[in-house]
N, C-alpha and C positions, 0 to 999 in steps of 0.2 A: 504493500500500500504506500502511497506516494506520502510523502511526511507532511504537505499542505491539509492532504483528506484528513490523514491521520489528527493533524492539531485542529480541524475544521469538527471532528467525531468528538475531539477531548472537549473542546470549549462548548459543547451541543449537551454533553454529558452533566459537564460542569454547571453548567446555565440552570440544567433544570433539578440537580443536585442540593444547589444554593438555597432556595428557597425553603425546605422542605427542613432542611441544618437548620438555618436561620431560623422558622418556627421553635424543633426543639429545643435549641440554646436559648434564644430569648424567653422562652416558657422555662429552664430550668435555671440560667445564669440570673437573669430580670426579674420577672414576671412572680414568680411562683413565691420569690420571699420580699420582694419591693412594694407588695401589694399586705404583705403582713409590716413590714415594718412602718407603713403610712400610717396603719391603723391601731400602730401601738408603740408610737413613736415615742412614750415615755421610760419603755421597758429595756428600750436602748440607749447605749453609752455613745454612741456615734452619731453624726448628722447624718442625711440623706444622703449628701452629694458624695461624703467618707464610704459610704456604702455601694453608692450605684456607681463611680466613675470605675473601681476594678472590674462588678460586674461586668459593669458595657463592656471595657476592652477584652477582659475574660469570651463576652459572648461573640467578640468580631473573630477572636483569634481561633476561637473552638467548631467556630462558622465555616473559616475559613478553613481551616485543615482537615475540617470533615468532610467537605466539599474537594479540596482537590484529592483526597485519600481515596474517597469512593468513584470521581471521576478514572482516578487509574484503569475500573476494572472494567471489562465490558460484558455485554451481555447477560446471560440469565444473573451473575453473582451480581453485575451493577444494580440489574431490576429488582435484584431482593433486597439491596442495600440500600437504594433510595425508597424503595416501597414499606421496610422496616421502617428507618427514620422518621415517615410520616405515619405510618401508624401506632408509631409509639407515642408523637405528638398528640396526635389526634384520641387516644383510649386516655393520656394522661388528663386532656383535658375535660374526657368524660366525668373521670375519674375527678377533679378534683370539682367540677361544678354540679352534678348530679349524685353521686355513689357516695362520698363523702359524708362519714356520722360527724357529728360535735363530739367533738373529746375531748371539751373544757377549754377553759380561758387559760392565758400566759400568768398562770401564777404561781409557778414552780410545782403545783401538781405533777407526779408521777405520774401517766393513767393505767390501771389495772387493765392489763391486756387478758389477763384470764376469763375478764368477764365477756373478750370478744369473740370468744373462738370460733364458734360457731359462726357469726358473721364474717371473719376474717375467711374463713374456707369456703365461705359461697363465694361472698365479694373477687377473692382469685379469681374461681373458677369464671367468673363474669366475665373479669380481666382477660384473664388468657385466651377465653374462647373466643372474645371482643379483638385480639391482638389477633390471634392467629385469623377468623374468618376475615378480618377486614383486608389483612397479606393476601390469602390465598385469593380473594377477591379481585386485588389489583395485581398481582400477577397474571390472572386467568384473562385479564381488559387489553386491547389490541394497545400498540407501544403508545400511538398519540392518543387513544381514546384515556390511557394510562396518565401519561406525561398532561393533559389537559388538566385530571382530578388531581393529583398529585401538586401540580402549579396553583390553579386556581384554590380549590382547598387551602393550600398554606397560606395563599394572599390572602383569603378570608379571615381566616385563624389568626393572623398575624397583624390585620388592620381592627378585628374589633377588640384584640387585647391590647393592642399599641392604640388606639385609642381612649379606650379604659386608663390603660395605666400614664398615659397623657394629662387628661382629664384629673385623675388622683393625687396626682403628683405637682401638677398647678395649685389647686387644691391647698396639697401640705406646703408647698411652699412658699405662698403667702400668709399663712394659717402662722400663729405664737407656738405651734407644735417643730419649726422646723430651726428653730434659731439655734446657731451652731456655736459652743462655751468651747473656748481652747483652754478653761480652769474647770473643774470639778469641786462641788464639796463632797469633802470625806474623812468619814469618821474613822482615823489613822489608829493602827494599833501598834506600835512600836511601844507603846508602854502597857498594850494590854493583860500584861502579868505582876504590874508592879501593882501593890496596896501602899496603907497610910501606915507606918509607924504609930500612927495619933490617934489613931480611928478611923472606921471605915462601915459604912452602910452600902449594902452588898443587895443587888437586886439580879438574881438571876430568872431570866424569861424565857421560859422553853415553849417552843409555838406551837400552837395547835395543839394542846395539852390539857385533854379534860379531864375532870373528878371522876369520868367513870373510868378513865385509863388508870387511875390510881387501883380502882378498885377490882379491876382486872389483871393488873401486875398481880397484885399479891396474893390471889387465889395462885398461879406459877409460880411466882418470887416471894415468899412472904417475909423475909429479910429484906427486901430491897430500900425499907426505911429506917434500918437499924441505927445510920449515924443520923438522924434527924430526934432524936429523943428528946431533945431541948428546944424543940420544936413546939410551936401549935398549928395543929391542920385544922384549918378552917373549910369543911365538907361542903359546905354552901354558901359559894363564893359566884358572883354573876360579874361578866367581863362587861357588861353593858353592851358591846356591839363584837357583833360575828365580824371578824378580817383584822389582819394588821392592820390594814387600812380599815375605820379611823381607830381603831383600838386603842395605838400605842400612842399616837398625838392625843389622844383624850385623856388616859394615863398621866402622861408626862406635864400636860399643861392645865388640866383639869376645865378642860374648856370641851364643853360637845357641840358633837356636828352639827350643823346647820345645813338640811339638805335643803333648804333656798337660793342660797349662794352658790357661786362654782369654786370648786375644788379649792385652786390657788389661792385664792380670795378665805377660806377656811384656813388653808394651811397658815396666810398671814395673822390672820386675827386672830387663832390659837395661839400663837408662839409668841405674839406683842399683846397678848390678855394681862387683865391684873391678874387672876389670880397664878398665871406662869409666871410673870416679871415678879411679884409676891415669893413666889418658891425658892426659884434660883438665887433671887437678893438675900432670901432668908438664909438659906445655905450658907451663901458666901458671906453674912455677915458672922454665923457660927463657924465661922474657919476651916467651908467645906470647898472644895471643886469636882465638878462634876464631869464625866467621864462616860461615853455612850459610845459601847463596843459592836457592831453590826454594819456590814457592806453595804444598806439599803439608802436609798437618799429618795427616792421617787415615793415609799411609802411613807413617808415622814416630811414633804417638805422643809427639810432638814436646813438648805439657807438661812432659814430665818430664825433657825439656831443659835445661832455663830454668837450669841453675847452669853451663851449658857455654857458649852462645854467646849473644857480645855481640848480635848483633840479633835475640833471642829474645825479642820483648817481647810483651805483654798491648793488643789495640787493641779500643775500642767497634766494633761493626757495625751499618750502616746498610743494613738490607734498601731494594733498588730494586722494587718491586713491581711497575713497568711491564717491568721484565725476566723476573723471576722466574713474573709470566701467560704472559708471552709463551712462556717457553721450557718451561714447565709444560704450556701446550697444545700442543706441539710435542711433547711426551709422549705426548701419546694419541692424535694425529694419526700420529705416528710405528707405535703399534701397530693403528687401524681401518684405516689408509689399504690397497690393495692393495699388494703386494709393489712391481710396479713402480713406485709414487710413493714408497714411503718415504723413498729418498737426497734426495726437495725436502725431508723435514721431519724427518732424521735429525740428533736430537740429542746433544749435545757438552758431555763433562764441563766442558769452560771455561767455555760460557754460562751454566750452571748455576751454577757460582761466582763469575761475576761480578753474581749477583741480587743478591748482598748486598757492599757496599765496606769496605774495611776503613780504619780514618784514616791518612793519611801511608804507605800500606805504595808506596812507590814500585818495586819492584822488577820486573823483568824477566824472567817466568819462563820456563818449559819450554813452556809451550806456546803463546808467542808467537813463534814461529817464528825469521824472520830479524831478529827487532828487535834481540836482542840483538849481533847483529854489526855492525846500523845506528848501535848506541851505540856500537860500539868505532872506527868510523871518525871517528864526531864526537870522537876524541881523549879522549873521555870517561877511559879509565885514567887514573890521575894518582896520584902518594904523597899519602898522607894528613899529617897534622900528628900525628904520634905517636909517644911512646916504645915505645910495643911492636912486635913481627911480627906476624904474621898467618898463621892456616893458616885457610884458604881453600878451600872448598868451590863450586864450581860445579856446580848440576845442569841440564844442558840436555836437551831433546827427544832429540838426537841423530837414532837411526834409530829410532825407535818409529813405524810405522804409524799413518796413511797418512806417505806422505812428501811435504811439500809447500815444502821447500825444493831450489833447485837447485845444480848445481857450482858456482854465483856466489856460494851463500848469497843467491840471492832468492829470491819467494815464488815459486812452482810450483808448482798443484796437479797438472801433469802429473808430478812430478819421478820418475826411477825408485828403486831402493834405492843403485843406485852412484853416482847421482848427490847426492842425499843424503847420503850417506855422506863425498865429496869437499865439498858445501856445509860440514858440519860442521868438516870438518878445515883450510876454508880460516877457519873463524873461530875457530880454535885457533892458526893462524899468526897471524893478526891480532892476538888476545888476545900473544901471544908477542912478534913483531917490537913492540908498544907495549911492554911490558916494558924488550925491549933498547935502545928510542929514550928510555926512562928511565934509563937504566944499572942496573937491578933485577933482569935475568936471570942474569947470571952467579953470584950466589950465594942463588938460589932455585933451590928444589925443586920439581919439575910433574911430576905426575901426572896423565895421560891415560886414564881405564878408563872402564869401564860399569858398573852394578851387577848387568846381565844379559846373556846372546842371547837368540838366540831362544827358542821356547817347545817346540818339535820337535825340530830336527835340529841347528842351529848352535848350539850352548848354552854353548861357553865364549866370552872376552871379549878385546876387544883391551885394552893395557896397555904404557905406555910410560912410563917416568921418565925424567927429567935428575936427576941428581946435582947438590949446589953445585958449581962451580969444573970442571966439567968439559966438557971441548972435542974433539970428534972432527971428522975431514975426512967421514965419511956414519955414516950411522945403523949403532947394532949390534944385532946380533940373537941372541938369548939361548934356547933351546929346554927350559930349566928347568922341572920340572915343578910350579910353582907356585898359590896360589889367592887370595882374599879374607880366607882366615884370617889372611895375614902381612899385612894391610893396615896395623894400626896398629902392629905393630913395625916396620913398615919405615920409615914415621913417623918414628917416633921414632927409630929405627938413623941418620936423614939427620940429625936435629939435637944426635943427642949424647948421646942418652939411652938408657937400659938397656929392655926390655921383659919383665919376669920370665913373663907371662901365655902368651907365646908366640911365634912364630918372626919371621922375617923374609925377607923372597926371596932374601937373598944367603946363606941357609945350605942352600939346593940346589943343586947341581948337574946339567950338561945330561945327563950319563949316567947319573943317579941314575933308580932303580925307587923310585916315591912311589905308593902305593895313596892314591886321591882320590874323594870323593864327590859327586856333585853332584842335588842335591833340588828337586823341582816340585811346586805341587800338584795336583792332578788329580782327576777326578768318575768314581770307581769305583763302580759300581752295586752290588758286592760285599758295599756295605760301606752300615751306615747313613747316616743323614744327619743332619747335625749343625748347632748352631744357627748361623746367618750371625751376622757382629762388626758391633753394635751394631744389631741390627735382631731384630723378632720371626719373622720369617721365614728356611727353610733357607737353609741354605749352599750354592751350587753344587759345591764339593767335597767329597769326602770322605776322602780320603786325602794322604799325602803319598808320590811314589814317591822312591825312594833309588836312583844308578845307582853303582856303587861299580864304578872303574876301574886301571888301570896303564897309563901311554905318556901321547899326546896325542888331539887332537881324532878323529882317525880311531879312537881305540881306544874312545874315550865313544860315539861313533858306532855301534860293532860293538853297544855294552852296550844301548844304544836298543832295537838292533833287538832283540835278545834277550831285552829286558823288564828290569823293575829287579831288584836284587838285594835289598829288602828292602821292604815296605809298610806306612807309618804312619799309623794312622789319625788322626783330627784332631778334637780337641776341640772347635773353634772352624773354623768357615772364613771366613778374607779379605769373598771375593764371594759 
């Protein structure tokens, strides 16, 4: 063959090659996680453009070398190569707009793939037979009747998601979701091991940790609270709202949500509230500094921090690009893939934040599982060199789903929830027994809670203090009907100081009748839909329900079943 035919055959091959590439990469490099990060553009550490200018080039280079790789070949193996490529396009996008279950929001949720099994082996089988009939389809079609569908199809395909993602992307880009910080705030832990010489009020927060997981460890574990003897477990203890979000800003600033407001606008007015500027003043005129150990900055409005805790600081970010691809395309492989491949390529709020590093933030956070307790064995606690206390915040994983630590506190992806639950609490002893091998326990204050339970049924929280200077022969147990509102008088009630703003757990009593409310958000069809926090895309909720009760867990329990007692809708949602 004359070499003009020949390169006349290759750029004919080529031509209609290109198109068909160009769909799938723009649908796996672009499309597939460009379209998740618009819509949850606070869950990420990078800006837009930090994001999609690799992709793009990623998607021109993998276009283009899939295009002259498969032009190489000729005949039947070319028509299966360009015929695969577009029908892998084409089932992904079945697949992700049609066939595709809800597997929950980005909120570090594991998801129980066990409970898919069954759908994941149909759903394949859809896939497959969807894959393979549409092949053998267009291989069986005369070469132009082929080369027509194949072309036109993909320009199809290609112009209503390149339109779409046009559209979206205009969108977030003049939208307050897309403004790109070359600083981060973050809560730095290079001294997350040091305490006070002088004293120390000790709050540790294991998430997602209810009273009934207490109560289920120790049917398995019934030691698991042996070093808590000096303890009082308060069994009926109510976090007031379902989520870190607003759990722990309500906690910490003793300010609640205002679902009128949007988000931002919450976050500011809790944290510049009296009764937070109250707290932290009071603190720091007791000669305390305060210290907030956790990766999270987006659940906490944490900026508007910065006049509260010492390792609130401002750090440059340096996007890893080779992460941030990687776990980018694990995005959209996450949504073409068939049901039962997703858990190979089911991604993870951490990987996602660790695209980008932040300088010196050495800290140990929540969702590094058992590290934290690997440091407390290296003797790591230690007094620091300082005239002040410290009130001290630790937020760990706890029992938030999945659970992958075990009763040793090692890693276990198998671990169950009781087992977990015992892992946690043996690195509470640990954090504890190094205290007392400092002589530092006896006149510190620890606090054991959660900032949540469950999201369903278990919804109040476990909750345990030590008092300064006080010593019992076993744990006591207090059936008070208490919540999260008295969080920071109680605070304060242990070091000395007045709380005008509101109560403290020691001013109820076990046979007290206390009407108590406890709030979630939740996606009520009912009700419009309102815009998601910081993104131009809805919110998955839309309301907030109110479960307003009398007694303990079993009686919030009845109110569940019963429905809420009151429904607010929501200016702003979270997720």
């Amino acid at each position: 063959m004359k070499p003009a035919r020949k390169k006349h055959r290759y750029g004919r091959r080529l031509k209609t090659a290109f198109l068909p590439c160009l769909l799938l990469s723009f649908m796996v490099c672009i499309w597939g996680s460009m379209e998740v990060f618009v819509g949850n553009a606070a869950n990420f550490r990078f800006s837009f453009l930090e994001a999609f200018v690799p992709l793009f080039a990623l998607c021109l280079a993998s276009t283009l070398i899939a295009a002259l790789v498969i032009a190489i070949f000729r005949k039947f193996p070319y028509r299966l190569l360009v015929s695969l490529v577009f029908s892998l396009a084409l089932v992904g996008y079945v697949q992700n707009v049609f066939l595709n279950l809800d597997l929950g929001l980005m909120e570090g949720d594991g998801v129980d793939w066990s409970l898919y099994t069954a759908h994941g082996h149909s759903n394949l089988i859809i896939w497959a037979v969807s894959l393979l009939a549409l092949l053998t389809v267009l291989l069986l079609l005369k070469v132009k009747v082929r080369r027509a569908v194949i072309t036109y199809g993909s320009l199809v395909l290609l112009l209503i998601q390149g339109l779409t993602f046009g559209i979206v992307s205009a969108q977030h880009l003049v939208s307050d979701a897309s403004s790109k910080h070359e600083t981060a705030y973050v809560l730095a832990g290079n001294e997350q091991y040091k305490v006070s010489p002088n004293g120390n009020v000790i709050v540790i927060m294991l998430d997602y940790f209810s009273n009934d997981y207490i109560d289920s460890m120790l049917k398995q574990f019934p030691d698991a609270l042996n070093d808590l003897k000096d303890f009082t477990y308060y069994d009926n203890c109510d976090p007031t709202y379902i989520g870190t979000f607003p759990s722990v800003v309500h906690m910490l600033t003793g300010h609640e949500f205002d679902h009128t407001i949007p988000i931002e606008k919450w976050f500011s007015d809790a944290w510049n509230s009296d009764s937070a500027q109250y707290f932290y003043q009071t603190l720091a005129d007791n000669g305390y500094e305060a210290r907030f150990f956790d990766s999270s900055s987006s659940y906490f409005g944490i900026k508007y921090a910065t006049p509260y805790f010492s390792n609130l600081i401002e750090q440059e970010r340096t996007v890893r690009y080779d992460r941030l691809v990687k776990n980018m395309l694990k995005l959209s492989l996450y949504r073409y893939a068939p049901h039962a491949l997703k858990q190979y390529v089911e991604p993870h709020s951490y990987d996602l934040t660790a695209a980008v590093t932040l300088t010196g933030n050495g800290i140990i956070n929540s969702w590094n599982q058992n590290a934290f307790y690997n440091m407390l064995r290296l003797d790591r606690l230690q007094p620091n060199e300082t005239d002040k206390k410290y009130f001290i915040i630790e937020f760990l994983r706890g029992t938030h789903p999945p659970y992958q630590v075990n009763e040793h506190a090692a890693w276990d992806t198998e671990a169950t929830l009781e087992e977990c639950a015992a892992g946690y609490m043996l690195m509470v002893s640990e954090y504890i027994n190094q205290l007392k091998a400092l002589d530092l326990y006896d006149d510190a204050t620890i606090i054991i809670t959660s900032d949540h339970g469950d999201k369903e049924n278990s919804m109040q929280v476990l909750y345990f203090i030590k008092e300064p200077h006080v010593t019992r022969t076993e744990m006591a147990v207090n059936s008070a009907p208490i919540s999260h509102k008295e969080f920071i008088g109680t605070v304060l009630h242990n070091i000395g100081a007045e709380y005008p703003y509101g109560q403290t757990i020691y001013d109820f009593s076990e046979d007290e009748e206390r009407e108590r409310t406890i709030m979630r958000n939740f996606i009520d069809t009912n009700y419009p839909a309102v815009p998601k926090y910081m993104s131009t895309a809805d919110g998955t909720h839309t309301v907030m329900y109110a479960y307003t009760y009398e007694g303990d867990r079993k009686d919030l329990r009845k109110q569940i079943r019963r429905g809420p007692t009151e429904i607010l809708p929501l200016t702003e949602s979270f997720n």
